[in-house]
C-alpha positions in Angstrom: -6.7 -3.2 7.7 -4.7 -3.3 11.3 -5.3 -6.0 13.8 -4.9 -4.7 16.8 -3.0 -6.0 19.5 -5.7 -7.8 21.2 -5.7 -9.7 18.4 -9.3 -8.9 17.5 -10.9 -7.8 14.2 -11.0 -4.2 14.5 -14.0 -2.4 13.2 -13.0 -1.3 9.4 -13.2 1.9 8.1 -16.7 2.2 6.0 -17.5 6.0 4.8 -20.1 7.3 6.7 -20.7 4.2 8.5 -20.4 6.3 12.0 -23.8 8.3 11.2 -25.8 5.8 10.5 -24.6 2.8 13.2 -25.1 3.9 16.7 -22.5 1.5 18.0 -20.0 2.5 16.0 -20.6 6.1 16.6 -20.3 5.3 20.5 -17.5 3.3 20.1 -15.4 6.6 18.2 -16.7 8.9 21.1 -15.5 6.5 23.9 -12.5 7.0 21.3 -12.4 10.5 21.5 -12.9 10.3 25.3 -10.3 8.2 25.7 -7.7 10.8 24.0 -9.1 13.8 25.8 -8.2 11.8 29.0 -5.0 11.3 27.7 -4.1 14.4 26.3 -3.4 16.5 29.8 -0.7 14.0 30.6 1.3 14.1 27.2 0.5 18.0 27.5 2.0 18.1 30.7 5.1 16.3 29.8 5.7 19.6 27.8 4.1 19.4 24.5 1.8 22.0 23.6 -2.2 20.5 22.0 -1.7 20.1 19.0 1.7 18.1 19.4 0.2 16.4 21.8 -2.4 15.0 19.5 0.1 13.2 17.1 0.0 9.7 17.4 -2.2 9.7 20.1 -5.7 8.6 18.1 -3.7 5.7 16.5 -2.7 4.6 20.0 -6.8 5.1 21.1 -7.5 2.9 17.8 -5.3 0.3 18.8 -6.9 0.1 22.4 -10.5 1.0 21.0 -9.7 -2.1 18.4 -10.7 0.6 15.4 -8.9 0.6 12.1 -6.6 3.2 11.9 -8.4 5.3 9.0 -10.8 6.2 11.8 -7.9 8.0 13.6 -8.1 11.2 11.0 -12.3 11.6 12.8 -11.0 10.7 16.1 -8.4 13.6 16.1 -11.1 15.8 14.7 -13.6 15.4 17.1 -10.5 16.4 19.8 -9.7 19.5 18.0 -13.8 20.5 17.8 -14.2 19.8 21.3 -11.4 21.8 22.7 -11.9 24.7 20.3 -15.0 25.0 21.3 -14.5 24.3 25.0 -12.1 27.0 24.7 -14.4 29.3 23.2 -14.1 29.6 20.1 -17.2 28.3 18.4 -18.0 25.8 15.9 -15.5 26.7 13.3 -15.9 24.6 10.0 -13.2 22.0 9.5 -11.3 23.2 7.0 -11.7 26.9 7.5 -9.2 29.6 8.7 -11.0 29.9 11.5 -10.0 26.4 13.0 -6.3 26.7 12.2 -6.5 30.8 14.2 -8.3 28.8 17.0 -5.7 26.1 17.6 -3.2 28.9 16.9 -4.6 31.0 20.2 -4.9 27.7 22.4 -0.6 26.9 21.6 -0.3 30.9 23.0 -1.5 29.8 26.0 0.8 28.5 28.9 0.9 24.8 28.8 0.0 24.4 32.3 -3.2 26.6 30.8 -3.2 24.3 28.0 -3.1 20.7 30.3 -6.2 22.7 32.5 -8.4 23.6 29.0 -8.2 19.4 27.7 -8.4 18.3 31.3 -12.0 20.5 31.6 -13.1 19.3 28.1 -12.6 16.1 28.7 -15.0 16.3 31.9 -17.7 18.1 29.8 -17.5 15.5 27.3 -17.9 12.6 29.7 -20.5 14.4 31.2 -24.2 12.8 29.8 -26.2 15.9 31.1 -23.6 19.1 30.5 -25.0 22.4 32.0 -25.4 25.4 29.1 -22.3 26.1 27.2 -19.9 28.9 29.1 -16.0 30.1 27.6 -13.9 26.9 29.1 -10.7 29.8 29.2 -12.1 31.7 32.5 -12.2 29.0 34.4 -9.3 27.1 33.1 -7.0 30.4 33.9 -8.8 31.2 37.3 -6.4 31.4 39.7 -8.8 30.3 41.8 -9.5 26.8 40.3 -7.7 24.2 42.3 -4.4 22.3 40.8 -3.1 20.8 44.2 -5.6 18.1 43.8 -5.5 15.4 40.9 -8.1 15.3 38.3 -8.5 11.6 39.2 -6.1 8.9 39.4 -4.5 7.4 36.1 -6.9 4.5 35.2 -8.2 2.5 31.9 -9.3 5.6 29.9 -5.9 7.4 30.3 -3.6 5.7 27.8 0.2 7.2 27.9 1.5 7.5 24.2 4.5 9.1 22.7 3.0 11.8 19.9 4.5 11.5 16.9 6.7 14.4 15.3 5.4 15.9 12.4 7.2 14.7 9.0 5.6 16.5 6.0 4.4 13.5 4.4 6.1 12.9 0.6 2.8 13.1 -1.7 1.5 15.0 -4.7 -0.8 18.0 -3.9 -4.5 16.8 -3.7 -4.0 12.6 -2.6 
C-alpha cells in the first residue's frame, strides 16, 4: 500500500469494494473529475489523450489519498467518458472497438483534442446533464468560443508530468 503525501491512510484497494460502498465510489469519481480537469492542460502542453493520461491517475490517487491499484479504474472511467463524449458509444473495455475509438480521438487536432476533455469534463461535473448529443460538433465548431478560459486553474486541476510508455518486462497473462 502507498501513503500518500498527506501522510494519511489511503483507502486500499478491495475488489469490487467501489460497487458496493457509496463513499468510495464518490471518492474515485471526484478522482476521475479531477483528471478530466487536468487533462486539457497536459493536452495542451502538446501531448495527444492518451499520452496525456499516463501518470496522471497516480498523481489524482496521491491527491485523492487512494492506493494506487485504483489508478488502472480511474484511467478507465477517463477513457469511457471521453469516448463516449466523443461519440463513440459505450464500447466494452477490452474490445476493438475502444482501442478504434481512442485511435479517431489522437487523429484529431490537439487543440480539438484539449476542447473534447475540456467539454467532458463539464458534462461529468454536471449532476443534472441534458440528453446525450456527439461531443465532436460542438468541440470543432468554429463557432464555440476559445478566447475565454474554461475557468481559472484551481484545486481540481492538478499539473502532472504523464509518464512515457515503457513496455512493461512481464510474461504474457500477469
Amino acid at each position: 500500500m502507498n501513503i500518500p503525501p498527506s501522510g494519511g491512510p489511503p483507502i486500499p484497494f478491495q475488489p469490487v469494494a467501489w460497487a458496493t460502498d457509496p463513499e468510495l465510489a464518490e471518492r474515485l469519481r471526484r478522482a476521475t473529475q479531477t483528471l478530466l480537469d487536468s487533462l486539457p492542460t497536459v493536452v495542451e502542453d502538446g501531448l495527444p489523450f492518451s499520452d496525456a493520461l499516463h501518470g496522471g491517475a497516480q498523481h489524482v490517487c496521491d491527491a485523492a489519498e487512494l492506493d494506487y491499484a485504483w489508478a488502472p479504474m480511474i484511467e478507465t472511467e477517463t477513457v469511457r467518458a471521453v469516448t463516449r463524449g466523443a461519440g463513440h458509444g459505450e464500447a466494452a473495455l477490452f474490445t476493438p472497438e475502444l482501442s478504434r475509438a481512442v485511435e479517431r480521438i489522437e487523429f484529431l487536432p490537439l487543440d480539438y483534442q484539449r476542447r473534447l476533455v475540456q467539454r467532458v469534463a463539464d458534462r461529468y461535473a454536471d449532476p443534472n446533464p441534458r440528453p446525450l448529443r456527439s461531443v465532436v460538433a460542438t468541440t470543432i465548431s468554429p463557432a464555440r468560443d476559445t478566447t475565454r478560459p474554461r475557468h481559472p486553474a484551481g484545486p481540481n486541476v492538478l499539473p502532472f508530468t504523464p509518464r512515457l510508455q515503457d513496455p512493461p518486462h512481464r510474461s504474457p497473462g500477469r
